[in-house]
N, C-alpha and C positions, 0 to 999 in steps of 0.2 A: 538190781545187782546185789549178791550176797557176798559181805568179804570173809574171806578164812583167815582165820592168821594161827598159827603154827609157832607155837611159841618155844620150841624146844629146836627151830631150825637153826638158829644163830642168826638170822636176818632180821635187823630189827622192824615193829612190825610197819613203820610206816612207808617203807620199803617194799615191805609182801604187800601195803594198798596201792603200792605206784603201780608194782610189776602186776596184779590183779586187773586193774585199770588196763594199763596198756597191751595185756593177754586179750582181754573182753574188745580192746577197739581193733587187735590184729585178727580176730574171729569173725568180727562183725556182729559181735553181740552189743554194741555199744556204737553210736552212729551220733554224728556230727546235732545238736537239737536236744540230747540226752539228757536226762536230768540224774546226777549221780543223788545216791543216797544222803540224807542228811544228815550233820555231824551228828545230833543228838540219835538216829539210828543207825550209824556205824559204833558208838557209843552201847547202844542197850543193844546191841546183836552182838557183837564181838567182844565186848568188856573191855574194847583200849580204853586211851584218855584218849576224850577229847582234842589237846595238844598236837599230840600223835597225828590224829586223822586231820587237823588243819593243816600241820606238815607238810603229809600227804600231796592235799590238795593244794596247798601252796608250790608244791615242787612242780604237781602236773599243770600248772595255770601256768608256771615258769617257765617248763619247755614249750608249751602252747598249746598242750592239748585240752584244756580245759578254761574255761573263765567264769568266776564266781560275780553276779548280777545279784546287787545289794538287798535284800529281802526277798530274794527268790529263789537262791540256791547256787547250785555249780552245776553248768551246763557242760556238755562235750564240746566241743570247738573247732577238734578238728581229728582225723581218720590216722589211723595206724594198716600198713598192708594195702600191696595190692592187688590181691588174689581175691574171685571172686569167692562169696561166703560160703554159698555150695561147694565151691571147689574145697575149701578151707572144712567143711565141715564131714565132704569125704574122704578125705584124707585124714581127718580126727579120727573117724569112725576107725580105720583099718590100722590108725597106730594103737584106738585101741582094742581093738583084738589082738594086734602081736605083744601088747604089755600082758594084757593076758595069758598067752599062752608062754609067753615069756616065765611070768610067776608060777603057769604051771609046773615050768619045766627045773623050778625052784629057783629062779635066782630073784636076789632081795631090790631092792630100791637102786642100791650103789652098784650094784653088779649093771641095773637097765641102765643107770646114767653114765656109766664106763660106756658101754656099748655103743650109745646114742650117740655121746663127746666123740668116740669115734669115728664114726661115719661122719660127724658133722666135720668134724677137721681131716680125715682124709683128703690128699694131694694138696694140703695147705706145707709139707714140709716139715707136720712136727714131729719131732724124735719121740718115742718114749722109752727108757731105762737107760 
């Protein structure tokens, strides 16, 4: 697993390694057995502190999805989703082609997350203006 961190989102980044994490277990890119990366290579790939990515992993070991075995690492623990991974991963593919053709049709990042937030809270009853 490679983390991104995005330092200009306002998210701080230990945060962008939870939702990373719990992204890759809803995909089924990360599977119960898993050995997440080490701190010291979350460290030299990403440039956090070390601190940070204990955080991280301290918070995912807290809600249970992960448990850290003393000179061995941080294994995954347990599964996010449950959709199979194919299913999950065609349905990746065709959203993104419509981000695609989305940005063809020019709109920015905030225009697709309008959109998105939209449909995902339709008939939940929220107002907007």
């Amino acid at each position: 697993m490679e983390f991104r961190i995005d330092r200009s989102s306002g998210l701080p980044a230990y945060l962008q390694l939870v939702r990373q994490v719990r992204e890759a277990l809803r995909m089924g890119w990360l599977s119960p057995g898993d050995r997440l990366p080490t701190v010291r290579d979350v460290v030299a790939r990403s440039g956090v502190n070390a601190n940070t990515v204990l955080k991280a992993y301290r918070e995912l070991e807290l809600s249970g999805l992960v448990e850290a075995r003393q000179g061995s690492g941080t294994f995954v623990k347990s599964g996010l989703g449950s959709t199979d991974p194919e299913v999950m991963a065609a349905l990746r593919t065709r959203l993104a082609e419509w981000v695609r053709e989305a940005r063809e049709a020019g709109l920015d990042i905030e225009d697709i997350d309008a959109l998105v937030r939209s449909v995902l809270t339709e008939g939940e009853g929220v107002a907007v203006g």
